[in-house]
C-alpha positions as CSV (number, residue, x, y, z in Angstrom):
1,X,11.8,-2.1,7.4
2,X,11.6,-5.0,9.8
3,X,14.0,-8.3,8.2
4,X,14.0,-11.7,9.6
5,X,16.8,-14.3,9.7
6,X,15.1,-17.5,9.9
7,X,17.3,-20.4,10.7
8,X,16.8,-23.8,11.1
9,X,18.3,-24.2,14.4
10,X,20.2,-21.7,16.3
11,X,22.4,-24.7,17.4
12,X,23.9,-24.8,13.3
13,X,26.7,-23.1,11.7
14,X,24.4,-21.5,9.5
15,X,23.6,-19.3,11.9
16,X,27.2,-17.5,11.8
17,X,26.2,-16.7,8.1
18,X,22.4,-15.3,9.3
19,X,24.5,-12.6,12.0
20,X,27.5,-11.6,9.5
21,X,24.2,-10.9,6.9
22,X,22.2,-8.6,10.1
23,X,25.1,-7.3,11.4
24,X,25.6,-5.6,7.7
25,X,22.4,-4.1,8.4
26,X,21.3,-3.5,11.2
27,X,22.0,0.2,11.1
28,X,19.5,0.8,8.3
29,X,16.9,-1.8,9.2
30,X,15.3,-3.7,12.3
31,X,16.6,-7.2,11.9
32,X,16.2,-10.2,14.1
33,X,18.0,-13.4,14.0
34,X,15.0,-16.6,14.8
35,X,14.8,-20.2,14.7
36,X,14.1,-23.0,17.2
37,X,16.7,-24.3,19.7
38,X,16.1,-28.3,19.5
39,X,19.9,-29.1,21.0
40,X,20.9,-26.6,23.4
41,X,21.4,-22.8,23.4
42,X,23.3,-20.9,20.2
43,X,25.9,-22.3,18.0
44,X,29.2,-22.2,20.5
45,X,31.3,-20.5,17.6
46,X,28.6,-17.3,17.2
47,X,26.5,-17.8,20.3
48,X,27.8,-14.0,20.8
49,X,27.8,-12.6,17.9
50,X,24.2,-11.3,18.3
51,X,21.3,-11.0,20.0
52,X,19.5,-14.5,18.3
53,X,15.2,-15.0,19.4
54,X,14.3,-18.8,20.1
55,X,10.9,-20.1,19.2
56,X,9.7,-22.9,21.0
57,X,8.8,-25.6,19.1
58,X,10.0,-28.6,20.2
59,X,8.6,-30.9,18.1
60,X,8.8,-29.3,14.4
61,X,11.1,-32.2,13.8
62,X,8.2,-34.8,13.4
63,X,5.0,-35.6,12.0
64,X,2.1,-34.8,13.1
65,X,3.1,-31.7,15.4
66,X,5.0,-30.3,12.8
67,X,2.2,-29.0,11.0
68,X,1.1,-27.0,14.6
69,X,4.9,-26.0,15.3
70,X,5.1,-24.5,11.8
71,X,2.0,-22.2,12.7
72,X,3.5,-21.3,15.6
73,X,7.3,-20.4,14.0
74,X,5.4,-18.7,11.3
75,X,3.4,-16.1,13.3
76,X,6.6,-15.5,15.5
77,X,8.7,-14.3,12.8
78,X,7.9,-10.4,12.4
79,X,10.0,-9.5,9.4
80,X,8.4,-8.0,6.3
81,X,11.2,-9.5,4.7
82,X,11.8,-13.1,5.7
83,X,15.4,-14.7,4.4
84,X,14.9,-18.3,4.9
85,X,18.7,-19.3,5.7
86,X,18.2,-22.8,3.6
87,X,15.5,-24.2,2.0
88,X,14.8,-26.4,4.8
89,X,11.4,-28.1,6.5
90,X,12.6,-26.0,9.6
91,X,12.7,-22.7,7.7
92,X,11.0,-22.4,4.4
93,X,7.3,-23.0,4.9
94,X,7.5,-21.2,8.1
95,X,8.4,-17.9,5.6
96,X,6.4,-18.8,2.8
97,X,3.2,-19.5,5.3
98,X,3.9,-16.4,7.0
99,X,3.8,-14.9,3.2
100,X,0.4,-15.8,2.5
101,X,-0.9,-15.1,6.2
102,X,0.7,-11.4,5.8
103,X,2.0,-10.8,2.3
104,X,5.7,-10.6,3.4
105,X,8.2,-10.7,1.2
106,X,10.4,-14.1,1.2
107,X,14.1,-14.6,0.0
108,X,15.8,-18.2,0.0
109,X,19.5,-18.2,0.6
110,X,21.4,-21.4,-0.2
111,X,24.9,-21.9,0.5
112,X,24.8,-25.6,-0.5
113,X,22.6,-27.6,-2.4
114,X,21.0,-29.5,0.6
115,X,19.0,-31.9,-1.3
116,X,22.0,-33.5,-2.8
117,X,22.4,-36.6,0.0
118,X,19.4,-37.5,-1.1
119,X,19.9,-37.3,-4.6
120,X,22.6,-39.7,-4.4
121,X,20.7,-42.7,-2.9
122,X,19.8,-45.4,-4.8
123,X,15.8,-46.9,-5.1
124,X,16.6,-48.9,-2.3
125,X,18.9,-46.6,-0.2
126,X,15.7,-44.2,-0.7
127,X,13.6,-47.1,0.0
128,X,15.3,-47.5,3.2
129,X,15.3,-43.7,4.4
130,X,11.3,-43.3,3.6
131,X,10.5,-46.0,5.6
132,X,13.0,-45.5,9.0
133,X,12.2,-41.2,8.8
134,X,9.0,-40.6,7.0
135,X,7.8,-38.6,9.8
136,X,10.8,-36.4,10.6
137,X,10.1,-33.6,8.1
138,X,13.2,-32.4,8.6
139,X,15.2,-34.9,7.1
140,X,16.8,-35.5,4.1
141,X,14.0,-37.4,3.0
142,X,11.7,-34.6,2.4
143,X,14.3,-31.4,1.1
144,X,13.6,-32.6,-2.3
145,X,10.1,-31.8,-1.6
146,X,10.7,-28.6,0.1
147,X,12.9,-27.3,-2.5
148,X,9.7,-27.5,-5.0
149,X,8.7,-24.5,-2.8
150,X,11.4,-22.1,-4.4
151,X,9.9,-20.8,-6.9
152,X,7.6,-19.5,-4.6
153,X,9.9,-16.9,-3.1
154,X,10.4,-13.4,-4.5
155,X,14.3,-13.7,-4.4
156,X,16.9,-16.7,-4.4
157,X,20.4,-16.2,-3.3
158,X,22.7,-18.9,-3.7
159,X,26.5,-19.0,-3.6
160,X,27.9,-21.2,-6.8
161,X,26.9,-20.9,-10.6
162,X,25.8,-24.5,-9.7
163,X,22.9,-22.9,-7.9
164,X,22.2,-20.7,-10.0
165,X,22.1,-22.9,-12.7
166,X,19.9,-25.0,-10.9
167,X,17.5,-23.0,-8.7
168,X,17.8,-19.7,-11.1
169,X,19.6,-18.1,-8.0
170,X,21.3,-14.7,-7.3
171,X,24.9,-15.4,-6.9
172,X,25.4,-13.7,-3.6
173,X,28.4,-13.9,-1.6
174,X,29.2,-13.3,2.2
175,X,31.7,-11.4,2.2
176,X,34.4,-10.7,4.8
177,X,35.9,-7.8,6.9
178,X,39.1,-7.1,5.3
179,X,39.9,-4.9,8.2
180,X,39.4,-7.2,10.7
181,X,40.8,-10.1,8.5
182,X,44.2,-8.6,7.7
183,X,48.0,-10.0,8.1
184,X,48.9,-10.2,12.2
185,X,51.2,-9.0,14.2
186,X,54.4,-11.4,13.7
187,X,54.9,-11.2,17.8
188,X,51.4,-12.0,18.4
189,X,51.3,-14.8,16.2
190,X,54.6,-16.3,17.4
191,X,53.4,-16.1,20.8
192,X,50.3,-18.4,20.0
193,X,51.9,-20.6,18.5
194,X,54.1,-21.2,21.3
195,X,51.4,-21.0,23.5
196,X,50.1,-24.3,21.4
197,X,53.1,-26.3,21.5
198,X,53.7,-25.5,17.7
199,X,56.8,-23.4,17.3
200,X,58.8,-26.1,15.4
201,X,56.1,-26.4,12.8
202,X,55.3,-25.6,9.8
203,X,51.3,-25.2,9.7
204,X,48.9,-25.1,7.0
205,X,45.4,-23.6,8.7
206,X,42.3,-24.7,8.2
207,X,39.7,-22.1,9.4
208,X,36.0,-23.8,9.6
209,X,34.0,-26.6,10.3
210,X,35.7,-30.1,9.4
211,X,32.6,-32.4,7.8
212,X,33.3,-35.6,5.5
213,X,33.1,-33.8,2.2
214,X,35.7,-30.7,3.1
215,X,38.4,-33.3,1.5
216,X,40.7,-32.7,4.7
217,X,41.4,-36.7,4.2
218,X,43.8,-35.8,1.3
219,X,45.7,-32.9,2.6
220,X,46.8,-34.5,6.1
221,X,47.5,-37.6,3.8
222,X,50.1,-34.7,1.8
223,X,51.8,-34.3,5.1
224,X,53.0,-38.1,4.7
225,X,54.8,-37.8,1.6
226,X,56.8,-34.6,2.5
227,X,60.2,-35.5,3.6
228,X,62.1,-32.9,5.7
229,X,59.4,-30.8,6.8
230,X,57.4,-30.9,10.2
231,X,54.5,-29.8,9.6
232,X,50.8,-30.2,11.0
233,X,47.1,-29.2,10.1
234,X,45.5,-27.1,12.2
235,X,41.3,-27.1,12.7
236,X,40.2,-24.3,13.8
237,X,36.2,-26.0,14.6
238,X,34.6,-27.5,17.0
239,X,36.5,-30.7,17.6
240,X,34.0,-32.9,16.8
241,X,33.2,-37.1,16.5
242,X,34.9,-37.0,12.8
243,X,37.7,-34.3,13.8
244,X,37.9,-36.9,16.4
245,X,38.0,-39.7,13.6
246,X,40.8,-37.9,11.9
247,X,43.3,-37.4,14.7
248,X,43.2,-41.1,15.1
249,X,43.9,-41.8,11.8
250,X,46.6,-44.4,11.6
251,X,48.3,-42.8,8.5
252,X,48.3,-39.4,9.1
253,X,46.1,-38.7,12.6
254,X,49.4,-38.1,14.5
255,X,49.4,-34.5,11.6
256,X,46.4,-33.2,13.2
257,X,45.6,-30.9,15.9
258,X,42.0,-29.3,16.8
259,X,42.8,-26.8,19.7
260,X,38.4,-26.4,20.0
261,X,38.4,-28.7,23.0
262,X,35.2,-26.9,24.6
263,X,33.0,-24.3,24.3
264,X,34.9,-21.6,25.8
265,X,38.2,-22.5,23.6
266,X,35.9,-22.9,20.5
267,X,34.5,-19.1,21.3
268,X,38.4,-17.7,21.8
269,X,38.9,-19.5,19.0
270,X,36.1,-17.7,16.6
271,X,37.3,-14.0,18.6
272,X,40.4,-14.3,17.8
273,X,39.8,-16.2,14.2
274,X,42.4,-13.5,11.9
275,X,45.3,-14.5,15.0
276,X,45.1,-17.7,14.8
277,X,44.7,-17.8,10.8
278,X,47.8,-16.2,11.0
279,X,49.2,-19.4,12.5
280,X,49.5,-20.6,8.5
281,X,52.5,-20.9,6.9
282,X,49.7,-21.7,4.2
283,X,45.9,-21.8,4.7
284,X,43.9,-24.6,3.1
285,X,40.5,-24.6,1.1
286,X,39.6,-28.3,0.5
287,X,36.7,-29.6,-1.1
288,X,35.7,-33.4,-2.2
289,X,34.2,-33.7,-6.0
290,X,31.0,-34.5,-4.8
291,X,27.9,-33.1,-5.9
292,X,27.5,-31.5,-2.6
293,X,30.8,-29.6,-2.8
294,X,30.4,-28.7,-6.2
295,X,27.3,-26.6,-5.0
296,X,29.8,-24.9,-2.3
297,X,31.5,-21.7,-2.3
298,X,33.3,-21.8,1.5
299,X,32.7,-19.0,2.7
300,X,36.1,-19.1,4.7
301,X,38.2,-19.1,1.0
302,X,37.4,-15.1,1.6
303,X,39.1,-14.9,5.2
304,X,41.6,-16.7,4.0
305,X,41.9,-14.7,1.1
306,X,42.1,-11.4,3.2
307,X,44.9,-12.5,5.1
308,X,47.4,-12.3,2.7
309,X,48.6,-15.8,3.3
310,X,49.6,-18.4,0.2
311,X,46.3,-20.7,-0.7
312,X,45.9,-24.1,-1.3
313,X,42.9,-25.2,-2.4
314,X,40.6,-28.1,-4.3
315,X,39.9,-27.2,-8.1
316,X,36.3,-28.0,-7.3
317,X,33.0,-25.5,-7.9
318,X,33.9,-22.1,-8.4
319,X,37.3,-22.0,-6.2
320,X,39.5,-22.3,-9.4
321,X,37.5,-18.7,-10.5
322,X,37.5,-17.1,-7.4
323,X,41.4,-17.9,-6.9
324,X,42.9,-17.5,-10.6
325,X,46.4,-16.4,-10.3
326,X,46.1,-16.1,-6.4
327,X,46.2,-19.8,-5.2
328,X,47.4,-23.0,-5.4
329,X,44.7,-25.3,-6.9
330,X,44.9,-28.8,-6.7
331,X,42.3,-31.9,-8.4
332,X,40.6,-33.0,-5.7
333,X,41.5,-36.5,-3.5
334,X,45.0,-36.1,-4.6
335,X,47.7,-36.2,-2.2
336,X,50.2,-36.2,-4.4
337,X,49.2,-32.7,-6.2
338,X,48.8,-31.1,-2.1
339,X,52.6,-32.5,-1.6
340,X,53.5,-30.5,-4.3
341,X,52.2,-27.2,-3.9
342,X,52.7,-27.3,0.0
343,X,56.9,-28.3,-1.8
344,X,56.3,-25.0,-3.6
345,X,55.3,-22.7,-0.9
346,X,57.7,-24.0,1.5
347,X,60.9,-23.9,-1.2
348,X,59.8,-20.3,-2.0
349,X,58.9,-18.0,0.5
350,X,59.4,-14.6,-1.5
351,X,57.0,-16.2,-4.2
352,X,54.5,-17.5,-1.7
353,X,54.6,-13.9,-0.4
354,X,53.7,-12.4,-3.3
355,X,50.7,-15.1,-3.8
356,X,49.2,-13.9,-0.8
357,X,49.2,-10.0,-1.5
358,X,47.7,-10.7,-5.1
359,X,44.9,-12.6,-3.0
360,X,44.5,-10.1,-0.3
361,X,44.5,-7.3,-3.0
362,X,41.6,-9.2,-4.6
363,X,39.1,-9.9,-1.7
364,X,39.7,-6.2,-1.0
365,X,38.4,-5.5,-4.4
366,X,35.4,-7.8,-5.3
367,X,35.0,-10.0,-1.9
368,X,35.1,-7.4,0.9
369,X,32.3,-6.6,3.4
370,X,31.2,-3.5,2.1
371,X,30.6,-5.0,-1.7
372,X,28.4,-7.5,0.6
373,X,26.6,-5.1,2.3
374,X,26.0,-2.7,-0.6
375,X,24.5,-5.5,-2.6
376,X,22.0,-6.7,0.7
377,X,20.8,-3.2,0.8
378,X,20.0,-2.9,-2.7
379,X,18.2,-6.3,-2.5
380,X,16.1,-5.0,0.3
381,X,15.3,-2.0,-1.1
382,X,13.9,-3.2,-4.0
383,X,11.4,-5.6,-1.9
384,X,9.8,-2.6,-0.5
């Protein structure tokens, strides 16, 4: 069977998702990774993790080529499966067009709901946004509308009981290599971190991609009210305009350090992702109480998981389920609560220890890769 990953842009994170997915499979099945390139080559963090197929079509992103650069993404996808990585302008018509051109079968996979920026706008706010970006169909104008298109698909995968409460998805997660995501080699480890300039600290880890509603604002704001203890977050993404924003922070930006400083670092970075994990003297999973976060599972909560490293993480979606008994959770936005369970990790080692195993113990169980790939190969089979 032939499967398509279609992505919206080969340039978004989303698309280290779409090759952890083929990778899973691409021993029983001929898989291909497509979407179009509109701001450069592959994401910098997976650009080589496999071998990804650009369409050109330059202009999906507005009114009226759209409609032509649709037809064209459609009939280059050659999957008779098509998972449309979001339900985006970019990605689900092309597979649902390509559906009724060729009767192949079509999955949605969420990670987030998408259409919730939107939903949060006022008459006015929406007002605004219909009139300044009617005709960029990819905006978040028109996901709303897109989203309509979901009950159109055969399957939808989604990766939070809020999805599935609201778009009747699969809960489906992504799983992680517990092989390759495993506790480090203590030399190893202490040699990176002197190679950063961090041996005096105390580190709490977190391993993705820093965006507004992660919550990180609360965390480095922890850092603050411990007294005693030098310690310092450490972003492990692309050090981008609001990683940027943070490590200028005037309360806490002096806390922060984003060793991505360029493509090549950012790829050593993502090679070497279970090493520098094991940087943490904690790892963090933070999340905002928005609507968008509630529809989140973070996909890194499972490497972090693996690694056998004390968890602190925001009590928000379905984090306090995933991490019963086997993390710190924490109300979201609350400094104070972060200072306290950092206070307990860092006043009791042995008991922090013993966190981390019960975690690693459980990703191996329920979270691992194979559990993943088992349960993508039984989807695809029944769509034959």
């Amino acid at each position: 069977m032939k499967v398509t990953f279609l992505v919206p842009d080969l340039g978004w994170p989303i698309v280290g998702i779409a090759a952890r997915f083929a990778k899973y499979i691409v021993g029983e099945h001929e898989v291909e990774i497509v979407g179009p390139r509109l701001w450069g080559g592959a994401n910098a963090m997976y650009s080589g993790e496999f071998a990804y197929r650009a369409v050109d079509c330059p202009k999906i992103y507005r009114f009226p080529e759209y409609f032509r650069e649709v037809r064209k993404l459609s009939r280059a996808i050659r999957g008779d499966v098509v998972i449309s990585m979001k339900a985006f302008g970019t990605t689900l018509p092309a597979a649902l067009r390509a559906k009724r051109e060729r009767g192949c079968r079509v999955v949605a996979y969420l990670d987030e709901w998408d259409g919730a920026t939107s939903a949060s706008w006022s008459f006015g706010e929406r007002l605004g946004h219909w009139s300044r970006d009617w005709m960029h169909p990819g905006d978040d104008v028109y996901v709303p509308r897109v989203e309509r298109l979901l009950p159109k698909c055969d399957v939808r995968l989604g990766t939070t009981r809020f999805l599935e409460r609201k778009f009747g998805c699969r809960i489906f997660h992504v799983g992680v290599d517990t092989d390759r995501f495993r506790p480090q080699d203590p030399a190893a480890v202490a040699a990176l971190k002197h190679e950063l300039g961090l041996q005096d600290e105390k580190l709490l880890v977190f391993g993705g991609v820093a965006r507004p509603h992660k919550g990180l604002e609360a965390y480095a704001a922890a850092l603050a009210r411990l007294e005693g203890v030098a310690a310092r977050i450490l972003i492990l993404g692309p050090q981008d305009d609001y990683v940027r924003e943070l490590m200028h922070h005037p309360e806490y930006g002096r806390f922060i350090r984003c060793p991505a400083t360029d493509a090549a670092s950012t790829q050593r970075i993502h090679r070497d992702m279970p090493l520098y994990l094991g940087l943490g003297d904690a790892l963090i999973v933070p999340l905002t109480d928005g609507v968008m976060a509630r529809s989140q599972m973070p996909c890194k909560v499972f490497e972090a998981m693996a690694m056998g490293k004390p968890i602190v993480a925001s009590a928000v979606s379905d984090l306090p389920e995933v991490l019963a008994d086997c993390g710190h959770l924490v109300a979201p936005g609350r400094p104070d609560a972060v200072a306290q369970a950092l206070e307990a990790i860092f006043t009791d080692p042995p008991a922090a220890r013993e966190m981390g195993e019960r975690a690693r113990a459980r990703c191996v169980e329920r979270y691992g890769a194979a559990a993943s790939r088992n349960a993508l190969l039984a989807l695809l089979d029944e769509l034959k």
